[in-house]
C-alpha positions as CSV (number, residue, x, y, z in Angstrom):
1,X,-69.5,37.7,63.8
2,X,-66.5,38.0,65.9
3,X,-63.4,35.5,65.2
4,X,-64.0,33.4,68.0
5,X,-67.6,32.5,65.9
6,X,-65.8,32.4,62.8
7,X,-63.3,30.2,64.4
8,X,-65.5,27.7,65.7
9,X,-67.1,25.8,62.6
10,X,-63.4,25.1,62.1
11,X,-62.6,23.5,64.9
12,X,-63.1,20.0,63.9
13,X,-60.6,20.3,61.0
14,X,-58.1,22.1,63.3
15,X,-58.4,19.0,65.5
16,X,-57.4,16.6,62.7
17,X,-54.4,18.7,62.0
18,X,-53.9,18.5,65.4
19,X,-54.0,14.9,65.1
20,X,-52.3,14.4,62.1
21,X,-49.0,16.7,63.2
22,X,-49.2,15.8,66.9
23,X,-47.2,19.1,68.4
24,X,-47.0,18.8,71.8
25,X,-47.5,22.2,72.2
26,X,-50.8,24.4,71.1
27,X,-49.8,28.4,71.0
28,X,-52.6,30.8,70.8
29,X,-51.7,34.3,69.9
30,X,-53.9,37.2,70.3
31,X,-52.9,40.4,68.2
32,X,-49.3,39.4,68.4
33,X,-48.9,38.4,72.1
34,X,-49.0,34.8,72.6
35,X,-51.6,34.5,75.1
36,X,-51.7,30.3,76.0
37,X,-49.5,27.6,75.7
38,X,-50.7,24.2,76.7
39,X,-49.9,21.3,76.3
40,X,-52.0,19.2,74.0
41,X,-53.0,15.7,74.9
42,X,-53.3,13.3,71.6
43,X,-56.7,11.3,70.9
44,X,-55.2,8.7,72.7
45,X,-53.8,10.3,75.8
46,X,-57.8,11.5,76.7
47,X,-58.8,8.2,75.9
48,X,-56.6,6.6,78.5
49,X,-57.4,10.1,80.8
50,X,-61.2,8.6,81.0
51,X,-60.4,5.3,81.9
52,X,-59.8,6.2,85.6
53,X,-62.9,6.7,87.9
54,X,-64.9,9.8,87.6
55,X,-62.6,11.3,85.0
56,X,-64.6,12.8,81.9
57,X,-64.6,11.3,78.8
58,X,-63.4,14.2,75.8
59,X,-62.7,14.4,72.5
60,X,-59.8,16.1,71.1
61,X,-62.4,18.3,69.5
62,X,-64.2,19.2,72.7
63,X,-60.8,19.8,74.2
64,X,-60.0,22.1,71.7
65,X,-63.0,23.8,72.0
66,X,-63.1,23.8,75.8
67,X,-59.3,25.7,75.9
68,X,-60.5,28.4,72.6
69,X,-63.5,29.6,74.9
70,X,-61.2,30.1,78.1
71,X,-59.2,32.2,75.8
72,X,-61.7,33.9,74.2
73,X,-63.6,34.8,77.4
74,X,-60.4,36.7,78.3
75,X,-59.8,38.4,74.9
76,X,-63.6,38.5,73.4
77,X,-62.9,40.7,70.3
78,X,-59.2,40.1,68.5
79,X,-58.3,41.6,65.2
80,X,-55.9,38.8,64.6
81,X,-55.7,35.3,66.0
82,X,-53.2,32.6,65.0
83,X,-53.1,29.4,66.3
84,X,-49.7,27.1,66.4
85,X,-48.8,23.7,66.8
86,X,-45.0,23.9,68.5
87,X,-42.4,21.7,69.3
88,X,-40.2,23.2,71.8
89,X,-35.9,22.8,71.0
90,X,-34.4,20.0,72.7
91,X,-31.2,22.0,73.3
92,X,-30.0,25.6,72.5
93,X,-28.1,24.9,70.1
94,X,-30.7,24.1,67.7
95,X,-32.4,27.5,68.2
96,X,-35.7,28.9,68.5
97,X,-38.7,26.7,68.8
98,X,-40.6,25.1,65.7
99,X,-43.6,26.6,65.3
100,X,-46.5,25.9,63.0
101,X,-49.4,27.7,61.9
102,X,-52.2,25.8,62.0
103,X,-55.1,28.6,61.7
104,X,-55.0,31.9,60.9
105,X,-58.7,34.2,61.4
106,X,-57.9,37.8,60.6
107,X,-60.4,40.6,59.2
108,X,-61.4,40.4,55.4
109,X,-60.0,43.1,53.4
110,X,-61.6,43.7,50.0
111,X,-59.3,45.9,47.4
112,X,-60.7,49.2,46.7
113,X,-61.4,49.0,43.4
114,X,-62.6,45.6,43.4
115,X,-66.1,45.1,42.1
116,X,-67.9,44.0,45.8
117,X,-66.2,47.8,47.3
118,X,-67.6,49.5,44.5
119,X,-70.8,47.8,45.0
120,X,-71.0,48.7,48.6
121,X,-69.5,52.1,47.7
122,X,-66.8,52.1,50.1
């Protein structure tokens, strides 16, 4: 299982923070390079979004969904992945961006000595 898969099980509870935060921002970042930033349309913004003629109706979930596989068809197999909720700095002044982490899927390490290592005998 790669962390795209192990991602995606997740995603509805990554939309509520979504939804419950609001950034206007969504960061991906991809073994430390930040790889997308989009802008990221509340519940009610794809709600109005379908009422015009021939636009598709989408939840934030299947939005959030739709923008993880674009990025994952371009970076299939990351050994970290962190998504962010940001709010970009209204001036310089009040310095670098405010960034949230709002999922984190890296590779489980097991301790050496623990019990399950011994058990596999790694």
């Amino acid at each position: 299982m790669n962390h795209w898969q192990a991602l995606h099980p997740h995603l509805g509870t990554l939309a509520g923070k979504l939804d419950a935060q609001r950034p206007p921002l969504l960061t991906v970042e991809v073994d430390g390079v930040v790889v997308l930033v989009a802008i990221c349309p509340s519940r009610e913004d794809l709600v109005a979004h379908a009422r015009f003629p021939g636009m598709p109706r989408v939840s934030l979930e299947t939005w959030l969904e739709q923008t993880v596989s674009r990025v994952a068809q371009h970076y299939p197999d990351p050994t970290l992945l962190l998504i962010y909720g940001q709010w970009p700095a209204l001036c310089p002044a009040e310095g670098p961006p405010r960034r949230e982490q709002l999922a984190r899927v890296r590779p489980r390490t097991v301790p050496v000595d623990s019990p399950s290592a011994v058990a596999a005998g790694a």
